[in-house]
Z-matrix of the N, CA and C atoms (Angstrom, degrees):
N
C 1 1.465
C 2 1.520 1 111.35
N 3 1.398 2 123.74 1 -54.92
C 4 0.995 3 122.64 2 167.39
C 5 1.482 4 134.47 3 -44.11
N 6 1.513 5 96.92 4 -37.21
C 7 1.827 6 113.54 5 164.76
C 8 1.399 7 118.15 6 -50.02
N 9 1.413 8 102.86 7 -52.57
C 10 1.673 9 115.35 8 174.25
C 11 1.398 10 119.56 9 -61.88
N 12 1.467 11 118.90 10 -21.72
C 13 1.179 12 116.69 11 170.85
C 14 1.169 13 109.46 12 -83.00
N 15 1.203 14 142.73 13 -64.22
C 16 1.450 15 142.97 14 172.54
C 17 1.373 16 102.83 15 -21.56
N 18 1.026 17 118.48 16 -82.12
C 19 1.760 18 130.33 17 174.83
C 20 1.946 19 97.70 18 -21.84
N 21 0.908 20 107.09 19 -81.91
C 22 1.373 21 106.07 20 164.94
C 23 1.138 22 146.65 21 -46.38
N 24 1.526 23 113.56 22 4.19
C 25 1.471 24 115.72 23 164.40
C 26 1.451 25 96.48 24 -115.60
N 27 1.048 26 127.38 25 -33.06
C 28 1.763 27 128.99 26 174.15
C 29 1.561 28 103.72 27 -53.98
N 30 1.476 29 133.68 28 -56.57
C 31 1.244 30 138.90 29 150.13
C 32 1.558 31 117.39 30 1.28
N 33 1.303 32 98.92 31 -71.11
C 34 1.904 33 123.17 32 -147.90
C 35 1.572 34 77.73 33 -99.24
N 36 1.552 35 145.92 34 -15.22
C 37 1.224 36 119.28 35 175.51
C 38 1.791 37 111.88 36 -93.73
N 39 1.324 38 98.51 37 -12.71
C 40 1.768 39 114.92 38 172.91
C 41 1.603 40 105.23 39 -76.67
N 42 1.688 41 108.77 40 -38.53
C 43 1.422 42 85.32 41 176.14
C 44 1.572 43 134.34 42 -90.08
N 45 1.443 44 91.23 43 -13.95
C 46 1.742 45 99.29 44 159.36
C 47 1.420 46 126.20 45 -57.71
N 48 1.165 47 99.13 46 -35.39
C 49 1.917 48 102.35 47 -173.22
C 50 1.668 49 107.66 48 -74.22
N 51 1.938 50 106.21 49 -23.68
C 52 1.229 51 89.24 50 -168.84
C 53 1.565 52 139.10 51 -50.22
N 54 1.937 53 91.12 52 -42.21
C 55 1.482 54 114.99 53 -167.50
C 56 1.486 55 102.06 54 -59.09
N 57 1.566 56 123.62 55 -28.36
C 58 1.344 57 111.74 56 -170.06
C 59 1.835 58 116.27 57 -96.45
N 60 1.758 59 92.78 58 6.17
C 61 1.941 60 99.79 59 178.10
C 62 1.489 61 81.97 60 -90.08
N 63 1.492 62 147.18 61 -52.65
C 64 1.307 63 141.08 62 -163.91
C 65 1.757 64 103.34 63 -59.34
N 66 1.182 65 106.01 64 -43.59
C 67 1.947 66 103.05 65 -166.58
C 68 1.542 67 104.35 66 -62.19
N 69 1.591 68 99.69 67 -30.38
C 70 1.803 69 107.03 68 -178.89
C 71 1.469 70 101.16 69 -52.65
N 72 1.699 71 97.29 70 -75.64
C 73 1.185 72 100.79 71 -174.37
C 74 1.361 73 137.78 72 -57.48
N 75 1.122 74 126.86 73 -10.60
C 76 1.583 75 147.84 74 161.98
C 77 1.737 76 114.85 75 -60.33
N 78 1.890 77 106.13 76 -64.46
C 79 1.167 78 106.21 77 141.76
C 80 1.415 79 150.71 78 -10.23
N 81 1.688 80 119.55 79 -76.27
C 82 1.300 81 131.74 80 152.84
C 83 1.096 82 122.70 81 -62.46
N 84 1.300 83 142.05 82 -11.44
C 85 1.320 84 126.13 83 129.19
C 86 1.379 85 152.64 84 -63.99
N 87 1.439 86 105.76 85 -15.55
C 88 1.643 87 132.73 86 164.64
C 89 1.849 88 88.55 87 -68.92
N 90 0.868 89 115.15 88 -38.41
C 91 1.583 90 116.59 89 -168.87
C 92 0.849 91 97.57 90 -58.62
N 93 1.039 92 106.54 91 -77.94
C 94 1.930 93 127.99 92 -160.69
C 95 1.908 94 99.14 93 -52.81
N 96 1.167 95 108.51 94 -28.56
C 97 1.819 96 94.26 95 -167.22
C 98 1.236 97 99.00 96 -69.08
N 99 1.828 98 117.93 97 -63.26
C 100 1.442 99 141.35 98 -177.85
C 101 1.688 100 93.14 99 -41.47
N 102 1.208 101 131.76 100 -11.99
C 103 1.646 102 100.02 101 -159.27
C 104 1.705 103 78.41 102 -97.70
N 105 1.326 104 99.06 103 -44.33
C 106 1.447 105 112.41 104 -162.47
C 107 1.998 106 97.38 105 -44.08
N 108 1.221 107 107.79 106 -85.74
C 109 1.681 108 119.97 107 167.87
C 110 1.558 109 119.04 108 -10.84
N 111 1.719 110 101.47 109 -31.76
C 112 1.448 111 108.29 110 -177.15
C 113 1.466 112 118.36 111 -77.55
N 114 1.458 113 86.91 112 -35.91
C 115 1.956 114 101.05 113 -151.89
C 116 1.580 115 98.39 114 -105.10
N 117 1.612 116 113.46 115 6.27
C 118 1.503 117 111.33 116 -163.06
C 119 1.912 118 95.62 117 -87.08
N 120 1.442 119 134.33 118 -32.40
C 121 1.385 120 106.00 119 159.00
C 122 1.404 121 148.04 120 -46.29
N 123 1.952 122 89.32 121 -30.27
C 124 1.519 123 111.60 122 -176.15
C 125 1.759 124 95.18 123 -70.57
N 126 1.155 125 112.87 124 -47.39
C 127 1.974 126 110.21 125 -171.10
C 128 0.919 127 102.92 126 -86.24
N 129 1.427 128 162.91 127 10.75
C 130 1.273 129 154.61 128 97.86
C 131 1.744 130 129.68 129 -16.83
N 132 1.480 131 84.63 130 -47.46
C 133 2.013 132 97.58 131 -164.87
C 134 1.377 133 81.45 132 -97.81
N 135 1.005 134 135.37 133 5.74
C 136 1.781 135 123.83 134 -176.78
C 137 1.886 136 99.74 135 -110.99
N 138 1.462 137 100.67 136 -23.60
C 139 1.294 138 109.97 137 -172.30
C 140 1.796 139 108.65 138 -82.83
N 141 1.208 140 85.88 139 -25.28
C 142 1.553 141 93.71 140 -173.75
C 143 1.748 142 116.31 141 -89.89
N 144 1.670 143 103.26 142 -23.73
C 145 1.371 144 94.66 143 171.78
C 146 1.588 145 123.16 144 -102.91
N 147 1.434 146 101.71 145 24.32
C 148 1.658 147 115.05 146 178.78
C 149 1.657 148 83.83 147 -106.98
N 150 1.094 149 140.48 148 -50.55
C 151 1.071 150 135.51 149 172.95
C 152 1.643 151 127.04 150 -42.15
N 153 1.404 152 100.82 151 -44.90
C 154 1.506 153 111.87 152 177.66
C 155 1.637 154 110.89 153 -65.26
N 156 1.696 155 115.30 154 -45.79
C 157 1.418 156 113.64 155 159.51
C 158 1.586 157 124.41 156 -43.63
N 159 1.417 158 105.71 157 -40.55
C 160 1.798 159 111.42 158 -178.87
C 161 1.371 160 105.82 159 -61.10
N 162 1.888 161 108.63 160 -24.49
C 163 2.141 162 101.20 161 -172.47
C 164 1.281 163 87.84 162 -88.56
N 165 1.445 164 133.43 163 -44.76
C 166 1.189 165 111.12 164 -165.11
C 167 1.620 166 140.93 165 -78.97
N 168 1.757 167 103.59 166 3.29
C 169 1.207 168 139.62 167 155.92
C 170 1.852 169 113.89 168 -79.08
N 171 1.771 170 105.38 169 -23.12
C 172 1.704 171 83.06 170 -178.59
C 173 1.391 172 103.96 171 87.13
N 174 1.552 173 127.25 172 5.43
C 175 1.326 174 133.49 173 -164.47
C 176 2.016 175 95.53 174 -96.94
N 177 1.013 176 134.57 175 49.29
C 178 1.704 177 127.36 176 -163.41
C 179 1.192 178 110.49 177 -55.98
N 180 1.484 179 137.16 178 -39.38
C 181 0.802 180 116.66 179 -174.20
C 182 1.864 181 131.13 180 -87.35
N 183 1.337 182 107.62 181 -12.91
C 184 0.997 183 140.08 182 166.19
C 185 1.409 184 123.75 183 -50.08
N 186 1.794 185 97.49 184 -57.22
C 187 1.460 186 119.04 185 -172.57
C 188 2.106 187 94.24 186 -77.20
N 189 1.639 188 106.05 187 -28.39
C 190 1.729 189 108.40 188 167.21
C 191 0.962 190 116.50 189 -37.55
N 192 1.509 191 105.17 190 -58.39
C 193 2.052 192 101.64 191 -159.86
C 194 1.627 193 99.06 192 -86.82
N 195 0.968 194 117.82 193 -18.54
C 196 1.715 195 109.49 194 178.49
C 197 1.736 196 87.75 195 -63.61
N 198 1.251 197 120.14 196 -72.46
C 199 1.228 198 115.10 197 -168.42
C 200 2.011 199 116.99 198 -53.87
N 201 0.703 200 96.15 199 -20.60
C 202 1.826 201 96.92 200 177.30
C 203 1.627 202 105.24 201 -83.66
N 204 1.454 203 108.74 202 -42.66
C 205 1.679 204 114.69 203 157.31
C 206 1.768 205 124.96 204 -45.57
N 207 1.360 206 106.61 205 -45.89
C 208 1.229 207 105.75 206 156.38
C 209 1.413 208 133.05 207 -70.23
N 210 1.450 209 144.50 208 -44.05
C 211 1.102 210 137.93 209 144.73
C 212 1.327 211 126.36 210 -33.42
N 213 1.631 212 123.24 211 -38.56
C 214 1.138 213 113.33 212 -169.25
C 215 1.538 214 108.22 213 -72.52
N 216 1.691 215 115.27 214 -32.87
C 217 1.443 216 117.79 215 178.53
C 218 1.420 217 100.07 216 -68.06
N 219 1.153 218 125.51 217 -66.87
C 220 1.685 219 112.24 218 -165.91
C 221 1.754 220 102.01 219 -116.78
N 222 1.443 221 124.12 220 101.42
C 223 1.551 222 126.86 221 175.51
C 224 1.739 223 101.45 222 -84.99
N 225 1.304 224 132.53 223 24.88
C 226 1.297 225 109.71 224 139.72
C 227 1.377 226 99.76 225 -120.44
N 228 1.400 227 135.62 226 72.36
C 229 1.317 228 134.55 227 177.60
C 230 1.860 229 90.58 228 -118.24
N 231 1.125 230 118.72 229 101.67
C 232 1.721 231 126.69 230 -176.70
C 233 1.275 232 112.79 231 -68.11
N 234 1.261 233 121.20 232 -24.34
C 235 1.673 234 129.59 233 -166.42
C 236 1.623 235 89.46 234 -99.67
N 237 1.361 236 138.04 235 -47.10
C 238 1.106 237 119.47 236 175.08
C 239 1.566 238 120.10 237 -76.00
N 240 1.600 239 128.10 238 -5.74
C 241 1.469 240 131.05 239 147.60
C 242 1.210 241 96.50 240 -50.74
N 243 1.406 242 114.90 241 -100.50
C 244 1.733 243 115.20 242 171.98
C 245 1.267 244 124.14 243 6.56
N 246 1.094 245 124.96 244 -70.07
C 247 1.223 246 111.91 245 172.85
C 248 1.337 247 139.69 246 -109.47
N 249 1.449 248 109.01 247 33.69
C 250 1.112 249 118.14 248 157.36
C 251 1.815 250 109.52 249 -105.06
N 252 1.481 251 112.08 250 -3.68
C 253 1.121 252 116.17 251 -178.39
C 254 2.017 253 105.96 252 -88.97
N 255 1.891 254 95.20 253 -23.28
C 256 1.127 255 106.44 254 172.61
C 257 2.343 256 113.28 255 -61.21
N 258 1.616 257 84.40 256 -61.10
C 259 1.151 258 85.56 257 171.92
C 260 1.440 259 143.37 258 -46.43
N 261 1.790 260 102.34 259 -41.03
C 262 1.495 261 99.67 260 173.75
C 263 1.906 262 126.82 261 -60.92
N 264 1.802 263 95.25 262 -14.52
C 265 1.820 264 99.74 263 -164.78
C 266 1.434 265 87.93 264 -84.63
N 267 1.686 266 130.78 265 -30.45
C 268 1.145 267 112.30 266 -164.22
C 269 1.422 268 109.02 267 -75.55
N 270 1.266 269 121.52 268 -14.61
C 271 1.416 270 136.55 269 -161.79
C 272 1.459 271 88.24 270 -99.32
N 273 1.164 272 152.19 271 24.25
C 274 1.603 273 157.96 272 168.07
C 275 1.299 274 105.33 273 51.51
N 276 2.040 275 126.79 274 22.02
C 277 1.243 276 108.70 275 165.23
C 278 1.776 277 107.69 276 -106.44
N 279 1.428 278 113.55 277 109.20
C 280 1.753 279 120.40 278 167.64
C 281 1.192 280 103.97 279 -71.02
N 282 1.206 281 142.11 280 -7.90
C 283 1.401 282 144.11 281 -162.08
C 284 2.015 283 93.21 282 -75.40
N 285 1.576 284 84.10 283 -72.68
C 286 2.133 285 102.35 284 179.12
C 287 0.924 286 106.87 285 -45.66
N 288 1.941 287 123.34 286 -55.66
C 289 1.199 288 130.52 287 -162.23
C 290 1.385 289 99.08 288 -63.10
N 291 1.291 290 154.42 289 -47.42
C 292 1.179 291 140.05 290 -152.88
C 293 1.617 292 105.85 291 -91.24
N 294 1.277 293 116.21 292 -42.32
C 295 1.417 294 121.00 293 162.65
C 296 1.806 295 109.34 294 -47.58
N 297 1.209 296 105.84 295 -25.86
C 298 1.897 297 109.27 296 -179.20
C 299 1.730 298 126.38 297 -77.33
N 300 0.961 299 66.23 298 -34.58
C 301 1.910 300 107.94 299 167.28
C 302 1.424 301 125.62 300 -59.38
N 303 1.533 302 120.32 301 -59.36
C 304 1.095 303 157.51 302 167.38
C 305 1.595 304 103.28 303 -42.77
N 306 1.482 305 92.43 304 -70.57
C 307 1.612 306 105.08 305 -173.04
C 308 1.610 307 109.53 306 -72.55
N 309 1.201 308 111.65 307 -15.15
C 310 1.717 309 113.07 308 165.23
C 311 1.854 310 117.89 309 -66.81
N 312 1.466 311 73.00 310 -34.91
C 313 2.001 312 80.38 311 -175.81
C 314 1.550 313 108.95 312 -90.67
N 315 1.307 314 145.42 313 -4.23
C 316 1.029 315 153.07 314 129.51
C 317 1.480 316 122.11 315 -50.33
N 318 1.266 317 122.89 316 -19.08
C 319 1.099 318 131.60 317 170.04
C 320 1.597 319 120.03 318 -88.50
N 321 1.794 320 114.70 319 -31.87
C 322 0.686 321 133.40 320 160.41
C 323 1.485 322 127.62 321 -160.06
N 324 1.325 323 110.96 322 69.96
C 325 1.316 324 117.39 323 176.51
C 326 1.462 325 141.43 324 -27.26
N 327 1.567 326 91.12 325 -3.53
C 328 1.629 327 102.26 326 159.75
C 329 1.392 328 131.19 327 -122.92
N 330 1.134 329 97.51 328 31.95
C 331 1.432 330 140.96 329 -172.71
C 332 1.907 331 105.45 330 -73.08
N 333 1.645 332 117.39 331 101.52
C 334 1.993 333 99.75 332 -154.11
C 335 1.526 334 86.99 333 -97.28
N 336 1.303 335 134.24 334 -25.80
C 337 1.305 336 134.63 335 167.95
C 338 1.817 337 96.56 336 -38.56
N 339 1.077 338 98.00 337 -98.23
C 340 2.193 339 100.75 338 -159.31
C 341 1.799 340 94.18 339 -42.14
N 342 1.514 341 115.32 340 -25.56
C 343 1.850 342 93.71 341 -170.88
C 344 1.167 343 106.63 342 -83.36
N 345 1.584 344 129.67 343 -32.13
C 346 1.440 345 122.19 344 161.30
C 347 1.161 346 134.25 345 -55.49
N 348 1.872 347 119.11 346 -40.51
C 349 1.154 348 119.34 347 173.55
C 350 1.554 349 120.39 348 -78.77
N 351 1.471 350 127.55 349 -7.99
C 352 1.220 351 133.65 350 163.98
C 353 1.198 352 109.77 351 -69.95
N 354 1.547 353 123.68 352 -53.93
C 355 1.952 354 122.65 353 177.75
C 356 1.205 355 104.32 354 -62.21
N 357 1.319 356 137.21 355 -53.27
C 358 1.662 357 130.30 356 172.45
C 359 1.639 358 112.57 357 -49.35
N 360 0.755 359 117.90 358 -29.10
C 361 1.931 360 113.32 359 176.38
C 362 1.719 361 96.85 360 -78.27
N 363 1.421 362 114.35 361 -63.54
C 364 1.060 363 110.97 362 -149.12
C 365 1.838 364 108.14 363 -75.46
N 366 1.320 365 104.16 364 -16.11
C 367 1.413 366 116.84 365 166.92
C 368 1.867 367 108.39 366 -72.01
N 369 1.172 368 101.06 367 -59.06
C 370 2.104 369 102.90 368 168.72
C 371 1.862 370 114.79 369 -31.83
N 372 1.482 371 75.17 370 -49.19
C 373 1.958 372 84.54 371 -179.93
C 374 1.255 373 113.55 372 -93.40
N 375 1.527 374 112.15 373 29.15
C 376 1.870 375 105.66 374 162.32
C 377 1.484 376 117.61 375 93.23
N 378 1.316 377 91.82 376 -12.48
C 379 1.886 378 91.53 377 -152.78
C 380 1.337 379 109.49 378 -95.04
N 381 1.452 380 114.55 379 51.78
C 382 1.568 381 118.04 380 178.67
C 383 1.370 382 133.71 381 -35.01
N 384 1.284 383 103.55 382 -29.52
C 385 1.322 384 98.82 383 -178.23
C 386 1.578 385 133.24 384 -81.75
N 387 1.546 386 82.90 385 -9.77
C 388 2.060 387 107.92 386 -175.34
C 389 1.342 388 87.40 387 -98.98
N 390 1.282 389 118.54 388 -16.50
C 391 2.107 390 90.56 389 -164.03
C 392 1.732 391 89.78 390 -106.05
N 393 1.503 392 130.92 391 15.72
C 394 1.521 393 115.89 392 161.68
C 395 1.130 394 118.62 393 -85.76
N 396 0.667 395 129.85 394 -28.14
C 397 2.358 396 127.69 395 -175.40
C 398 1.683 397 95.32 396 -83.91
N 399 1.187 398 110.00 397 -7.75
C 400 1.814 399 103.79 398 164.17
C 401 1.397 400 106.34 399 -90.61
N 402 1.252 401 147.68 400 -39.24
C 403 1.142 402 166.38 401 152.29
C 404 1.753 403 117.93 402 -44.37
N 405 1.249 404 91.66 403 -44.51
C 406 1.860 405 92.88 404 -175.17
C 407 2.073 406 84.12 405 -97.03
N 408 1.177 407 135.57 406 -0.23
C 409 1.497 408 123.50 407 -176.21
C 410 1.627 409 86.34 408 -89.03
N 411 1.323 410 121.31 409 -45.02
C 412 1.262 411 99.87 410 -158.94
C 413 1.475 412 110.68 411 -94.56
N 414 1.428 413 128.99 412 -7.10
C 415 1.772 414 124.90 413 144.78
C 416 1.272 415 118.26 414 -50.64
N 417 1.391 416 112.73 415 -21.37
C 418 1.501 417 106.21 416 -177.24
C 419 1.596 418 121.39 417 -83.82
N 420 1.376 419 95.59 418 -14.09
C 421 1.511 420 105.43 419 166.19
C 422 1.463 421 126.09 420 -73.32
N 423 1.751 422 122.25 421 -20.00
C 424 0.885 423 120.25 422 163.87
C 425 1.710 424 102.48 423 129.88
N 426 1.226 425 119.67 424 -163.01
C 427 1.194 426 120.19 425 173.17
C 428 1.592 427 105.32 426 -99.71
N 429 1.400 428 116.80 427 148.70
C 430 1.447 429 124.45 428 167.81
C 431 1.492 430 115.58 429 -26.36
N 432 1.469 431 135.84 430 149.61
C 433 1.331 432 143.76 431 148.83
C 434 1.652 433 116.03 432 -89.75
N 435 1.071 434 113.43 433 165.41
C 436 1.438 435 113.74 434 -179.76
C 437 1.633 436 101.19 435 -64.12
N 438 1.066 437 122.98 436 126.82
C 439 1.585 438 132.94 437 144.27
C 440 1.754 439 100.16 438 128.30
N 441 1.566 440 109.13 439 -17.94
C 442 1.356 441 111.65 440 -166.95
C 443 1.549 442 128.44 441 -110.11
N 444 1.445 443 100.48 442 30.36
C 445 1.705 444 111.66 443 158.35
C 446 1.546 445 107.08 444 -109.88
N 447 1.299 446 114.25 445 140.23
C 448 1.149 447 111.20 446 -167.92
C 449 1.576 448 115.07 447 -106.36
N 450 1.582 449 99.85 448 126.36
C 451 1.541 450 99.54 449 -165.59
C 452 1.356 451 101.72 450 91.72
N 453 1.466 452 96.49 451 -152.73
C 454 1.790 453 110.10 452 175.18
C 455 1.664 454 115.63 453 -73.20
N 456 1.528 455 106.46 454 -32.03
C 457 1.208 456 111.32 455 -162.15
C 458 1.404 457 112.20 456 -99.20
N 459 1.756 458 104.60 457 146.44
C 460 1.530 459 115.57 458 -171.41
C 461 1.699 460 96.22 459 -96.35
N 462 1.357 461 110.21 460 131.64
C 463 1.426 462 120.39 461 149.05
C 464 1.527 463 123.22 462 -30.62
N 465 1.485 464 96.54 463 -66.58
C 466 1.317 465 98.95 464 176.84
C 467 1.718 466 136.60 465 -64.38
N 468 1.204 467 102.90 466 -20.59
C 469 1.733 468 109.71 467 174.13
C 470 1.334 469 98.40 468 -112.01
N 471 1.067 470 138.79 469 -15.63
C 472 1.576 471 119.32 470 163.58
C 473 1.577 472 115.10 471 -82.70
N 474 1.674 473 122.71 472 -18.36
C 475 1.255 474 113.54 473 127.37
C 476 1.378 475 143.37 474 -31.92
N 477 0.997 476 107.28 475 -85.62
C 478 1.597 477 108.49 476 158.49
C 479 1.604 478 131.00 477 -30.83
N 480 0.593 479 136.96 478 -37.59
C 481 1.444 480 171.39 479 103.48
C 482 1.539 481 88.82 480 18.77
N 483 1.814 482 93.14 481 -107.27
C 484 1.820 483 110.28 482 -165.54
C 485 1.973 484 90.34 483 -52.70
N 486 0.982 485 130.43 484 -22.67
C 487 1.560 486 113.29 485 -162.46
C 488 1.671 487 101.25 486 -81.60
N 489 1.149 488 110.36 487 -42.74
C 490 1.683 489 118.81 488 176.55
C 491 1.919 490 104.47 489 -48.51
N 492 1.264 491 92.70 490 -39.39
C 493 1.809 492 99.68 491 -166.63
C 494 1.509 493 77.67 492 -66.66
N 495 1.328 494 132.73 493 -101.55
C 496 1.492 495 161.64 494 163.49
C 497 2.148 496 88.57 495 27.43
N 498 1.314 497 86.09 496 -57.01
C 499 1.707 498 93.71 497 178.06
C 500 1.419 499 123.34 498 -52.14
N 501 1.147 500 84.35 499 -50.43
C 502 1.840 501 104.81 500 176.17
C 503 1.349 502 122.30 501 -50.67
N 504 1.590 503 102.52 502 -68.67
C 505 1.325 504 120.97 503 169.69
C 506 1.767 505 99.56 504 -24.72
N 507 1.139 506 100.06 505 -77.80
C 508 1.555 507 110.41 506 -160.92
C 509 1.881 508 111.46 507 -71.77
N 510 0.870 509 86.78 508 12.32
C 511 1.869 510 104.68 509 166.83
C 512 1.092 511 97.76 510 70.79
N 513 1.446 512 153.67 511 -9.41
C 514 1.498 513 159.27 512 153.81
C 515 1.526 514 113.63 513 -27.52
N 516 1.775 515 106.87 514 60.46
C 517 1.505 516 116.59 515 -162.47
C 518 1.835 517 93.60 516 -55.93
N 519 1.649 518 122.82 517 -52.12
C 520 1.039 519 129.19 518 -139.50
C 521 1.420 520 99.33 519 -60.18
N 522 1.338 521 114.30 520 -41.94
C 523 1.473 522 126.73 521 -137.09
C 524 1.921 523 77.56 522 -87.93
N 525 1.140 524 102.81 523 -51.66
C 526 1.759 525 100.24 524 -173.32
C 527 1.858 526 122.49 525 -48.14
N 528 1.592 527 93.73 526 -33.01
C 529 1.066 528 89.43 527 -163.43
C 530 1.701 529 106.35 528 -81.43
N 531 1.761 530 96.17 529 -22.53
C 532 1.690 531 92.80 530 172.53
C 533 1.479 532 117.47 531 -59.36
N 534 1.294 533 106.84 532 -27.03
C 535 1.601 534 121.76 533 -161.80
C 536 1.769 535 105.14 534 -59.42
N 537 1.315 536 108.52 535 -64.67
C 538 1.587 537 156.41 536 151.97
C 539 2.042 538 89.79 537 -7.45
N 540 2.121 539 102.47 538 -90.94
C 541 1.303 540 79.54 539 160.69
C 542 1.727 541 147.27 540 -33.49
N 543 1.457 542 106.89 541 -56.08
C 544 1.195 543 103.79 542 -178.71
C 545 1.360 544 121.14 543 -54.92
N 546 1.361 545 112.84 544 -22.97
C 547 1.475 546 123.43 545 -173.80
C 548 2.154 547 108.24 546 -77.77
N 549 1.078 548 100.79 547 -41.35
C 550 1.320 549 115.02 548 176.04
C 551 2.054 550 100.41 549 -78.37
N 552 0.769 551 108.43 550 -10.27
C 553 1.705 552 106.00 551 175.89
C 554 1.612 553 97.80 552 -82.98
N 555 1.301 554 114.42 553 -62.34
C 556 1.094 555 117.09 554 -162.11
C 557 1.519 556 120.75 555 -65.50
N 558 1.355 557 105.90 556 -32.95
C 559 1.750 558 127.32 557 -177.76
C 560 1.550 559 94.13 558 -130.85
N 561 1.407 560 114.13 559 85.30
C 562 1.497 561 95.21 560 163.33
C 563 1.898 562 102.61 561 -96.71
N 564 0.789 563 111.40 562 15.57
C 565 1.792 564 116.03 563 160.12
C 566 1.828 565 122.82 564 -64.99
N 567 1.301 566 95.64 565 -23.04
C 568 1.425 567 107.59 566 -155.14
C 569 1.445 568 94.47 567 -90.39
N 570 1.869 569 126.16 568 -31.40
C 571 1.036 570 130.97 569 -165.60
C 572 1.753 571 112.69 570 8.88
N 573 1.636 572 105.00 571 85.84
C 574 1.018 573 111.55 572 -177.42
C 575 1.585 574 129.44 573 -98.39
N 576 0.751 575 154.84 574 109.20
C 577 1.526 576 130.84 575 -176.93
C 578 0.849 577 116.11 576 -89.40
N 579 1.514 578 134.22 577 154.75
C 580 1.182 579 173.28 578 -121.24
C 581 1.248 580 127.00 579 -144.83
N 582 1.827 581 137.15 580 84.02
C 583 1.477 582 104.29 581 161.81
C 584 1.843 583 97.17 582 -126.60
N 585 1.464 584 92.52 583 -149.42
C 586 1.616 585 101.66 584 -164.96
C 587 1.225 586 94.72 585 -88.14
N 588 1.113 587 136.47 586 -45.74
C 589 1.623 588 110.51 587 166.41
C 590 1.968 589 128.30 588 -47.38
N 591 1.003 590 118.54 589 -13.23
C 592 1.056 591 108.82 590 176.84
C 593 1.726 592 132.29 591 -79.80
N 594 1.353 593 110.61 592 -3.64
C 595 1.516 594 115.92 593 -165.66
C 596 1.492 595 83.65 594 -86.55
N 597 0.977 596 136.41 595 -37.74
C 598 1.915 597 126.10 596 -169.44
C 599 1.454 598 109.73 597 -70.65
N 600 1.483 599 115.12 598 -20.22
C 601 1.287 600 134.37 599 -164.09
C 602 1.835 601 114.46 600 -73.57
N 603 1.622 602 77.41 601 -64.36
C 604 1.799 603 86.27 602 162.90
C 605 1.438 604 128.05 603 -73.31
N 606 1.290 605 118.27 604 -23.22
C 607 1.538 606 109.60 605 -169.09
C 608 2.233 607 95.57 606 -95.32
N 609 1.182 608 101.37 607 13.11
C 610 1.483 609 102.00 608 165.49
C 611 1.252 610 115.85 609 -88.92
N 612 0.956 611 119.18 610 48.83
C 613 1.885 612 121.95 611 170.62
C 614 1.660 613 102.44 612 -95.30
């Protein structure tokens, strides 16, 4: 009898302790999320500039999983679409890259990075007719602002530009030649001309 009691207070002292091993552990996981949520821009932007060293080493696949590491922590992060959509073309897969792309512009569909670099692939590979509504999406945004062409080159007139070719290609004199104007409205500095040899010219990068 006495045995059974023992047993029975060891019992009822296991089940007291439990509720307060669960509150621990419940606890340290509220921790761990909040820290995570906190510090997840910092391992992102840390992820992304170990990555940028891997392109600028020529390292692609390297600079890949940093970039797939970043998406997986934050998938509306657009600059890490971007450039993992960057990474897959340098790595000779358009397949990822355009799927990378995609999911950038879902993130932000006004996003002129993934709509330019989607019409420039799909224009490289012939496919004029898929790479214009990337081209006419990002004229519709307007002309560049100060700070937001990247590099030398404007989104918006190198649109215009590849979209006039895009026209050409597909013998769509009318639509080109409106294009052409608009392009000379906007930059009449550039006074550029235009013939049918030139759409193979530019999309050879």
């Amino acid at each position: 009898m006495e045995k059974y009691e023992s047993c029975s207070c060891s019992n009822l002292h296991d089940h007291n302790r439990w509720p307060s091993i669960v509150l621990r552990w419940a606890l340290s996981l509220v921790f761990i999320s909040l820290s995570f949520f906190v510090m997840r821009p910092f391992i992102v932007k840390q992820l992304l500039s170990r990555a940028s060293s891997y392109m600028t080493c020529e390292l692609f696949n390297d600079a890949i999983r940093s970039y797939e590491k970043a998406v997986f922590i934050d998938k509306n992060n657009v600059m890490a679409w971007d450039m993992l959509g960057y990474g897959y073309k340098s790595n000779g897969d358009l397949g990822k890259s355009i799927s990378a792309y995609q999911q950038a512009m879902k993130a932000d569909p006004k996003d002129k990075s993934a709509n330019f670099s989607l019409g420039v692939i799909l224009a490289s590979e012939k496919k004029y007719k898929e790479a214009v509504p990337y081209f006419e999406q990002i004229i519709a945004f307007g002309p560049d602002e100060k700070g937001q062409a990247i590099d030398i080159v404007s989104y918006h007139k190198s649109s215009l530009r590849l979209l006039a070719n895009c026209y050409g290609a597909l013998k769509e004199f009318k639509k080109r030649d409106l294009v052409l104007e608009e392009l000379h409205k906007y930059y009449p500095e550039d006074n550029v001309i235009f013939d049918e040899a030139k759409p193979r010219r530019l999309f050879k990068q």
